[in-house]
TORKOL-821729 format. One record per residue (C-alpha): x, y, z. Coordinates in nm, 4 decimals, padded with zeros to 6 digits, always signed. Example, Ala and Ser with C-alpha at 12.3 -4.5 7.8 and 13.67 -1.06 7.14 Angstrom:
<<+01.2300,-00.4500,+00.7800>>
<<+01.3670,-00.1060,+00.7140>>
end
This chain:
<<+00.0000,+00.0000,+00.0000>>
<<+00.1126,+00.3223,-00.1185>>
<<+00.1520,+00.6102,+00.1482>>
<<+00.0730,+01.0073,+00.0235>>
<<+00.3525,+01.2688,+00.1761>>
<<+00.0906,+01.3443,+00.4353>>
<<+00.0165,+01.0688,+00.5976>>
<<+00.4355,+00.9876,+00.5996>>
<<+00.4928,+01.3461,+00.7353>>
<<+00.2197,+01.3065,+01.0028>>
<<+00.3775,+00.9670,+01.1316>>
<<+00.6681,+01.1953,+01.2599>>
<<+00.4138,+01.3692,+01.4906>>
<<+00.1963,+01.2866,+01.8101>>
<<-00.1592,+01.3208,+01.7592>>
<<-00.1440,+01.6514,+01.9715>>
<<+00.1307,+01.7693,+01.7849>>
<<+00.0090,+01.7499,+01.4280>>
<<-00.3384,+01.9164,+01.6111>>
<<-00.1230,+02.1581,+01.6891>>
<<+00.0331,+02.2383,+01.3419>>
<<-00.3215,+02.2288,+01.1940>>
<<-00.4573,+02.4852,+01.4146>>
<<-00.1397,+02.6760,+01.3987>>
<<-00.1367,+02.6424,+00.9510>>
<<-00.5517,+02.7220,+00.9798>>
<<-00.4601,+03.0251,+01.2003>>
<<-00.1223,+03.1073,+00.9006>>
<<-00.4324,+03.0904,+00.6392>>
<<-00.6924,+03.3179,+00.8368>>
<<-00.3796,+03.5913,+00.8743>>
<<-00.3135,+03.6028,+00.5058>>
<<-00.6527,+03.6227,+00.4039>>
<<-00.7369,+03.8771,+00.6813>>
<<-00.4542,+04.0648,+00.5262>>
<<-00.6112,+04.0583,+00.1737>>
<<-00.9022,+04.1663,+00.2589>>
<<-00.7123,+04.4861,+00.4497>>
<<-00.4983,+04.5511,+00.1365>>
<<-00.8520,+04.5245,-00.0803>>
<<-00.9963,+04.7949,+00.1464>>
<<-00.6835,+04.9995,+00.1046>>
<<-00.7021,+04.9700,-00.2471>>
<<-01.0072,+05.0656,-00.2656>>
<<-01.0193,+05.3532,-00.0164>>
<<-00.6990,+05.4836,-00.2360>>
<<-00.9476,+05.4466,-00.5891>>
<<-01.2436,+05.6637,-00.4002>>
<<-01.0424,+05.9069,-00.2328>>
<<-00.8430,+05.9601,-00.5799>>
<<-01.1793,+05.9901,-00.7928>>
<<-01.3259,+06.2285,-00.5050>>
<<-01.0097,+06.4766,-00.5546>>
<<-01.0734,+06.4514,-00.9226>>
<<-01.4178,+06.5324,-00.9414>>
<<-01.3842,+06.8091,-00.6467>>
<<-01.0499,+06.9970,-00.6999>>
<<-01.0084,+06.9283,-01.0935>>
<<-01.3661,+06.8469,-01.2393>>
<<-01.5385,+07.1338,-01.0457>>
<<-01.3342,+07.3562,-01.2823>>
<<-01.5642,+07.2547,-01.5686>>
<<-01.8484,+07.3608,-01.3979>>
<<-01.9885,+07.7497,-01.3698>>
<<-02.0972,+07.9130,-01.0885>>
<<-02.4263,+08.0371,-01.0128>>
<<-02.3725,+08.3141,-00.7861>>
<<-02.4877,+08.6493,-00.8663>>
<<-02.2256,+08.9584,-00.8115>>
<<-02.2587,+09.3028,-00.8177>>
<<-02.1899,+09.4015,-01.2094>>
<<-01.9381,+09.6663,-01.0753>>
<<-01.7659,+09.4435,-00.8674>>
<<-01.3706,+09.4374,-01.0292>>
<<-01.3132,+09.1083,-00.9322>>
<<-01.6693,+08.9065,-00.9575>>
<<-01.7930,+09.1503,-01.1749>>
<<-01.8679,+09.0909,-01.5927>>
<<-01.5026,+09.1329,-01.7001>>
<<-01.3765,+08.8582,-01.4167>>
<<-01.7580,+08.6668,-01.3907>>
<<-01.8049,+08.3085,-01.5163>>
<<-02.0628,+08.2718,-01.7455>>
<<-02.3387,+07.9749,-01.7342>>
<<-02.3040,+07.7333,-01.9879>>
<<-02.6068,+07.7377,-02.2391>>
<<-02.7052,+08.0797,-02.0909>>
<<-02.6754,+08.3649,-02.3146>>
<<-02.5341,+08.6914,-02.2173>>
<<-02.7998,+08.9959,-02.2024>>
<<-02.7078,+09.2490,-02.4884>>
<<-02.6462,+09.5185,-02.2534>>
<<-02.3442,+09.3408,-02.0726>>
<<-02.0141,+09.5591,-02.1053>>
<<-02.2410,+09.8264,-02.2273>>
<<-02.3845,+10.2293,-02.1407>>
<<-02.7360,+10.2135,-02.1032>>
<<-02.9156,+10.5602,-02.1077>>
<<-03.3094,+10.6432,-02.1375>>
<<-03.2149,+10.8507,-02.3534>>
<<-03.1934,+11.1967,-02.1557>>
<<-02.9377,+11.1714,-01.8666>>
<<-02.8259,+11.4882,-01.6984>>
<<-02.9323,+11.6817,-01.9950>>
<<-03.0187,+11.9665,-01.7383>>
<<-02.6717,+12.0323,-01.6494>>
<<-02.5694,+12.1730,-01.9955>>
<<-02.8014,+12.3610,-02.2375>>
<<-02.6130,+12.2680,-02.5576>>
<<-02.7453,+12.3952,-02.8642>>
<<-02.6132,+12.0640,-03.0177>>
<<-02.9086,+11.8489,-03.1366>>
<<-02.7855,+11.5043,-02.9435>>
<<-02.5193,+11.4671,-02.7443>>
<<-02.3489,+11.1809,-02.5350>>
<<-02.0527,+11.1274,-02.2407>>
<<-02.0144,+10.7419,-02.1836>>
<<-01.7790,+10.5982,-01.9211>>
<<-01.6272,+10.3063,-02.1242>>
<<-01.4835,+10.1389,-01.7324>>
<<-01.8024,+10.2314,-01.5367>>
<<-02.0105,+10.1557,-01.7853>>
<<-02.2425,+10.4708,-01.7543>>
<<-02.3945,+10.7185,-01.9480>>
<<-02.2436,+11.0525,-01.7682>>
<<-02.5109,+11.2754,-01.9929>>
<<-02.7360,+11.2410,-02.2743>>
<<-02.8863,+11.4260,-02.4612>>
<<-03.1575,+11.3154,-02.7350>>
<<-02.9400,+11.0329,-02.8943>>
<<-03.1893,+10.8187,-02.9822>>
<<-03.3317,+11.0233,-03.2552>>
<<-03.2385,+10.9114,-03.6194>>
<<-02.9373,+11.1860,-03.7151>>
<<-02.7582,+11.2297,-04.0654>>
<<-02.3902,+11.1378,-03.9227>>
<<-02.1828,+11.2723,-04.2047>>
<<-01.8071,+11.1571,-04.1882>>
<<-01.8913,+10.9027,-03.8456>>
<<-02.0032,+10.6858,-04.0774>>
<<-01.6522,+10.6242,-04.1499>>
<<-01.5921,+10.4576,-03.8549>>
<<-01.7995,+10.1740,-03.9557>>
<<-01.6379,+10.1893,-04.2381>>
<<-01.2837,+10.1621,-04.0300>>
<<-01.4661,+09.8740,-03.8450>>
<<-01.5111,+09.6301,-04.1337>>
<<-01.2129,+09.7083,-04.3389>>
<<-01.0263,+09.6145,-04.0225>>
<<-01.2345,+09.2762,-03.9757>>
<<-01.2096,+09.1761,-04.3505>>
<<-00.9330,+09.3199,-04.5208>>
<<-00.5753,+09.2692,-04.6020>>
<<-00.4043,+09.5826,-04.5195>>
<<-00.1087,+09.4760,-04.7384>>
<<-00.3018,+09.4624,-05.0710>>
<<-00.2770,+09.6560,-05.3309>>
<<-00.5479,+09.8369,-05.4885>>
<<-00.5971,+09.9814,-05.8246>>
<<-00.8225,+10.2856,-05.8173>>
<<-01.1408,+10.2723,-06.0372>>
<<-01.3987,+10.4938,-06.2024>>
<<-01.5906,+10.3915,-05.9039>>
<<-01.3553,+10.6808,-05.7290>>
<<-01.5941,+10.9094,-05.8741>>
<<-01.9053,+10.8701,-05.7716>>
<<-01.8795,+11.1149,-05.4764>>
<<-02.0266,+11.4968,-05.4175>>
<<-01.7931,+11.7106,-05.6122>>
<<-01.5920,+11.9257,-05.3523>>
<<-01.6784,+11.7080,-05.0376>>
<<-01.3528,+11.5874,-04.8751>>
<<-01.0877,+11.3856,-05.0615>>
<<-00.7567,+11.2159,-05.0401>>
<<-00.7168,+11.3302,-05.3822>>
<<-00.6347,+11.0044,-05.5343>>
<<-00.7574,+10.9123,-05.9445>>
<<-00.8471,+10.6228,-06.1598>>
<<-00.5408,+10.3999,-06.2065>>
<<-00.3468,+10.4991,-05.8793>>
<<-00.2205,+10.2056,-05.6816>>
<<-00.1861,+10.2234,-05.3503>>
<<-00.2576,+09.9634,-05.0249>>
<<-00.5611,+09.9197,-04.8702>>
<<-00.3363,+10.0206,-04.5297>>
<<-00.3229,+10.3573,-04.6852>>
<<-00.6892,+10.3739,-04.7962>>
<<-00.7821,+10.3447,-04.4600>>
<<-00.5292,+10.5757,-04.3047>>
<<-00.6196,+10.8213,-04.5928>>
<<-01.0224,+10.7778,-04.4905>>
<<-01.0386,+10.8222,-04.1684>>
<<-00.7523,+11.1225,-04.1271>>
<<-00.8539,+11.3567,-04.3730>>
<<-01.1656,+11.1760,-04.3957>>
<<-01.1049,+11.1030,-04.7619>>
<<-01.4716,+11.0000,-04.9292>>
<<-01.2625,+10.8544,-05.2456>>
<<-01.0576,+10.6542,-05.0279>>
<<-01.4038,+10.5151,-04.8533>>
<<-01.5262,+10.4277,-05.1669>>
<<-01.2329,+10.2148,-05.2937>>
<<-01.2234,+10.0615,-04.9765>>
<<-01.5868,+09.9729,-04.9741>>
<<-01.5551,+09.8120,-05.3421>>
<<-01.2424,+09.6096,-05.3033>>
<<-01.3612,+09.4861,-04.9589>>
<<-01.7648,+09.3973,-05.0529>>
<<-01.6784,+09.3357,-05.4349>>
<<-01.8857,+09.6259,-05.4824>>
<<-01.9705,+09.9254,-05.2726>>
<<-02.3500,+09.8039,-05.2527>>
<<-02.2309,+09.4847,-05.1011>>
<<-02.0164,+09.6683,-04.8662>>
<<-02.3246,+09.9356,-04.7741>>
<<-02.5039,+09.5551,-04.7310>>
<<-02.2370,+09.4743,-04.4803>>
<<-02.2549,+09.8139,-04.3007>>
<<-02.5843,+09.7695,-04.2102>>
<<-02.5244,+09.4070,-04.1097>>
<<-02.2899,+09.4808,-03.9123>>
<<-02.4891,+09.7369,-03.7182>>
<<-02.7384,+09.4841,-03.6557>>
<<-02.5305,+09.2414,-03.4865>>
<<-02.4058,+09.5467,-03.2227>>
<<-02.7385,+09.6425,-03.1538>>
<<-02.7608,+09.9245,-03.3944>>
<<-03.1491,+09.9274,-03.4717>>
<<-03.1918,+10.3375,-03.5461>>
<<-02.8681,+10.2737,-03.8118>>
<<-02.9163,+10.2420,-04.2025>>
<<-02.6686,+10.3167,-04.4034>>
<<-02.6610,+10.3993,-04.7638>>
<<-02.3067,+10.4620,-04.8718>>
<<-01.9358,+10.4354,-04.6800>>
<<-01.8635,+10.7628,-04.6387>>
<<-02.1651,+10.9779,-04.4748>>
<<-02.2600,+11.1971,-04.7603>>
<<-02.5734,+11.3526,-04.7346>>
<<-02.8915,+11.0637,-04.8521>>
<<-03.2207,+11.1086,-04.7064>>
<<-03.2210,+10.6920,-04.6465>>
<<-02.8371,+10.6855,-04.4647>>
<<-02.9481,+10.7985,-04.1085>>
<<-02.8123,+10.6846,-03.6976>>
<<-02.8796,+10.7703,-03.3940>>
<<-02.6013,+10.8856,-03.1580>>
<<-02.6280,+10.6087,-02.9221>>
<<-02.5940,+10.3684,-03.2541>>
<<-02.2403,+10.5513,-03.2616>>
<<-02.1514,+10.4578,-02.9668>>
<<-02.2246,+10.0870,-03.0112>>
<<-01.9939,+10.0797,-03.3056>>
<<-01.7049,+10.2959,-03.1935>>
<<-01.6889,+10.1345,-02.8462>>
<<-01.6841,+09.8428,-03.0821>>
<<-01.4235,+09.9575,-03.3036>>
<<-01.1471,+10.0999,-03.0088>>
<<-01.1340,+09.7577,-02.9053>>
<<-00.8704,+09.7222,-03.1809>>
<<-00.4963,+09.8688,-03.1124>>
<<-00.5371,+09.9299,-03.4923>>
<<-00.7781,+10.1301,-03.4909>>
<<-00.6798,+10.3414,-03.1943>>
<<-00.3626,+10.3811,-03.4150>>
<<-00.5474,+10.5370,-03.6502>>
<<-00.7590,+10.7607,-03.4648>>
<<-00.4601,+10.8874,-03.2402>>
<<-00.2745,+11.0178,-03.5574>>
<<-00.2226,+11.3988,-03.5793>>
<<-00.1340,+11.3207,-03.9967>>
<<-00.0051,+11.0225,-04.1917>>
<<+00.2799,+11.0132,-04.5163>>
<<+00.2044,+10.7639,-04.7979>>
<<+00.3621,+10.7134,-05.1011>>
<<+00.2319,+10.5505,-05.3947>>
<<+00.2266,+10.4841,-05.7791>>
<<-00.0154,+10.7427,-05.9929>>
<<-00.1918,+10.5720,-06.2967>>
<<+00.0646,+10.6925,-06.5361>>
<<+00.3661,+10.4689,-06.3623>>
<<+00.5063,+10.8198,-06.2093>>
<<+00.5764,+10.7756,-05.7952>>
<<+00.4314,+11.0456,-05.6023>>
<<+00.4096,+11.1120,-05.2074>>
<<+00.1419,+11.2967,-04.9664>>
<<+00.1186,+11.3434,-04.6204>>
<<-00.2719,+11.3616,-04.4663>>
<<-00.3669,+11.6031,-04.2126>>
<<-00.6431,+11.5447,-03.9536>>
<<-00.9273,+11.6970,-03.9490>>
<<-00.9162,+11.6945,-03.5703>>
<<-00.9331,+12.0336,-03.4662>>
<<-00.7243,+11.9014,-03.1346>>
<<-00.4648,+11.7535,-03.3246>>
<<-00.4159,+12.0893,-03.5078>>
<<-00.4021,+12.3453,-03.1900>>
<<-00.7202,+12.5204,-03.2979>>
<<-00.9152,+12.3672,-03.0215>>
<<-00.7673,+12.2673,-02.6368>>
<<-00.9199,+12.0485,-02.4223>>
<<-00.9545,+12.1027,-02.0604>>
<<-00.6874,+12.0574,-01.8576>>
<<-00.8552,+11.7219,-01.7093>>
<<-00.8798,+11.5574,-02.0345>>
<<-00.6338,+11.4402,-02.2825>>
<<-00.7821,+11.3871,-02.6541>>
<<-00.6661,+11.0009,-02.7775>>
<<-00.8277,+11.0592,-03.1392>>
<<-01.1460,+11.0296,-03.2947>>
<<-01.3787,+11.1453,-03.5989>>
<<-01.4852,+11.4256,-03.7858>>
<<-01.8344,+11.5057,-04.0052>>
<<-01.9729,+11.7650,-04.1247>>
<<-02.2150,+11.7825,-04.3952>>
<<-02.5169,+12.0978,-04.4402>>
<<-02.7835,+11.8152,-04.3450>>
<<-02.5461,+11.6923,-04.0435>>
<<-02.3943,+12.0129,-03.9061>>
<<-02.0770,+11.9510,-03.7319>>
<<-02.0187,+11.6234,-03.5877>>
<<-01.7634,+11.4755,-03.3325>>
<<-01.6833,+11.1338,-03.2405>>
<<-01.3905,+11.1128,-02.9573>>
<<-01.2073,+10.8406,-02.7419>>
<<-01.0910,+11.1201,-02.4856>>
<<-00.8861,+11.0047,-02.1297>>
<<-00.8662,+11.1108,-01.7581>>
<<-00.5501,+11.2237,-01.5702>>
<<-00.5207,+10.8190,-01.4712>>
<<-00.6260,+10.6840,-01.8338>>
<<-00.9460,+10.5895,-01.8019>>
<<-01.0934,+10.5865,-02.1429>>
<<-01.4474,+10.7747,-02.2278>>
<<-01.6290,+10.8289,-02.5430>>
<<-01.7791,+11.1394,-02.6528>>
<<-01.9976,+11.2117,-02.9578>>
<<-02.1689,+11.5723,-03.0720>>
<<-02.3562,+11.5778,-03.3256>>
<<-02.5488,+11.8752,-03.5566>>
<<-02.3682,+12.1434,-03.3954>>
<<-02.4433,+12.4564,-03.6187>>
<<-02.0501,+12.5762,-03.6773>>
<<-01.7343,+12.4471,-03.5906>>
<<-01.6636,+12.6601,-03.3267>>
<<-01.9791,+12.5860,-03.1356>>
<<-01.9019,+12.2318,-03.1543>>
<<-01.5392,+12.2411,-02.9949>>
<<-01.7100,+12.4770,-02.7324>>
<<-01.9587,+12.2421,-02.6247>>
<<-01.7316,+11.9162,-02.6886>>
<<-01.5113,+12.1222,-02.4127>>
<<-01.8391,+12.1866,-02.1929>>
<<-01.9330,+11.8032,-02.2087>>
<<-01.5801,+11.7003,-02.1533>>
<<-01.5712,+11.9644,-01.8179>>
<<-01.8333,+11.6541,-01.6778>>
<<-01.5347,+11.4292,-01.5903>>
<<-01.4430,+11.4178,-01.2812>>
<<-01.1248,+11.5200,-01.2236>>
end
């Protein structure tokens, strides 16, 4: 009869000795498994607590915040707020919002509308009718400035067509003719410093294809800011009984437009040299003055306010118009817009009188 290894190793022991080794082997076994089970636990302790740091510390990242905050407040505020997914921002966020007449006691401007607007407060510091539909003259250039920045290549050249024409004889002018080549760069410099109404139509048919398409785009564009009182008819602001704005319409698109270093470049420019190529081949060379009565010492400011740059108009159906991005002694930015004064002189007056409203 065969014998296994256990019953040979058990005829070494005692009854009460291989008891013993049993219990002691059972006891061995009980241990380990006790100490699985521990390790199991510890494992997964380690998996929750690791998914619980995930989802709290890095998930809740992904996740907005519902809290409301003072719109003022710097740091919780709508510059530094979170916005809820899926939740669309109200129109008037970052914006001035006026009834229309704000503090339009404090100075009896002649001025048909008239506006102050805190760009970092967000407030309308006076008002005065600028919801009524106004002829804007040369302002409309800044729309102008606006999509030629969004769409175009500064760095192309354009050829100057008969289109160059089609503007009121003796209005303003860069003074360029059919066959010139210059670059859209110096188009738009030209435009919007001596507020050159040939330049704004070369712009308007190289960047639309034609100018109606670009007049099409103008008045798109003023739609998507908010711009409801706005229709425009041509690039430039000459006088059409259809191209009318409103002067709070102006402010929607040149708060829009100063958010672009390029444009403030523009703006801030007391004249600008270009040289280009004339139709017949010959190179010729001009330098642009603003129209800026600031920028050419005719007018001074108060001694609270620095002028940054802006935009001229005048047309008989507009009067004198003025669109500014003026600063504080700290360089806090405001925007200022006249429009229909009944001279030039009157306007820089009263710009100066509106102006005299920030605090110093």
């Amino acid at each position: 009869m065969k014998c296994t290894d256990n019953s040979l190793e058990r005829s070494y022991y005692t009854e009460r000795e291989w008891a013993r080794l049993q219990k002691k082997e059972a006891e061995e076994k009980n241990r380990l498994k006790k100490l699985a089970a521990v390790l199991a636990a510890l494992v997964l302790l380690c998996g929750i607590l690791t998914f619980l740091v995930y989802y709290f510390v890095f998930r809740s990242h992904d996740y907005d915040l519902f809290l409301l905050y003072d719109n003022m407040d710097r740091v919780y505020g709508f510059r530094g707020s979170l916005q809820t997914e899926g939740t669309d921002r109200s129109f008037a966020d970052g914006l001035c919002v006026s009834s229309g007449n704000e503090n339009a006691g404090l100075l009896p401007l002649s001025a048909y509308s008239a506006g102050l607007f805190d760009l970092n407060r967000e407030e309308v510091l006076y008002a005065k009718d600028i919801f009524a539909k106004r002829s804007p003259a040369s302002i409309t250039k800044i729309m102008t400035a606006l999509l030629t920045i969004e769409h175009g290549d500064l760095d192309e050249m354009v050829t100057v067509t008969s289109t160059v024409k089609n503007i009121e004889a003796g209005s303003s002018v860069c003074d360029i003719h059919e066959g010139d080549v210059l670059s859209l760069r110096q188009l738009l410099y030209g435009m919007m410093i001596v507020s050159g109404n040939d330049a704004a139509m070369m712009i308007a048919e190289h960047i639309g294809g034609s100018v109606d398409r670009f007049v099409s785009m103008m008045n798109e564009k003023a739609r998507e800011l908010g711009a409801t009182g706005t229709h425009f008819t041509n690039p430039h602001g000459l006088t059409d009984p259809d191209h009318y704005t409103t002067l709070y319409d102006i402010y929607l698109i040149f708060q829009e437009a100063v958010k672009s270093d390029l444009f403030q470049d523009i703006i801030n420019r007391k004249n600008y040299y270009a040289e280009y190529t004339r139709g017949d081949g010959s190179a010729t060379a001009v330098t642009w003055e603003s129209t800026n009565l600031y920028f050419t010492d005719q007018a001074d400011s108060p001694d609270n306010v620095s002028v940054f740059g802006g935009k001229t108009g005048t047309t008989d159906d507009a009067g004198a118009c003025l669109a500014l991005m003026v600063k504080d002694r700290y360089g806090n930015p405001y925007l200022a817009v006249i429009l229909h004064s009944e001279s030039k002189e009157s306007l820089y007056s009263e710009m100066n009188e509106l102006l005299s409203l920030i605090e110093n």
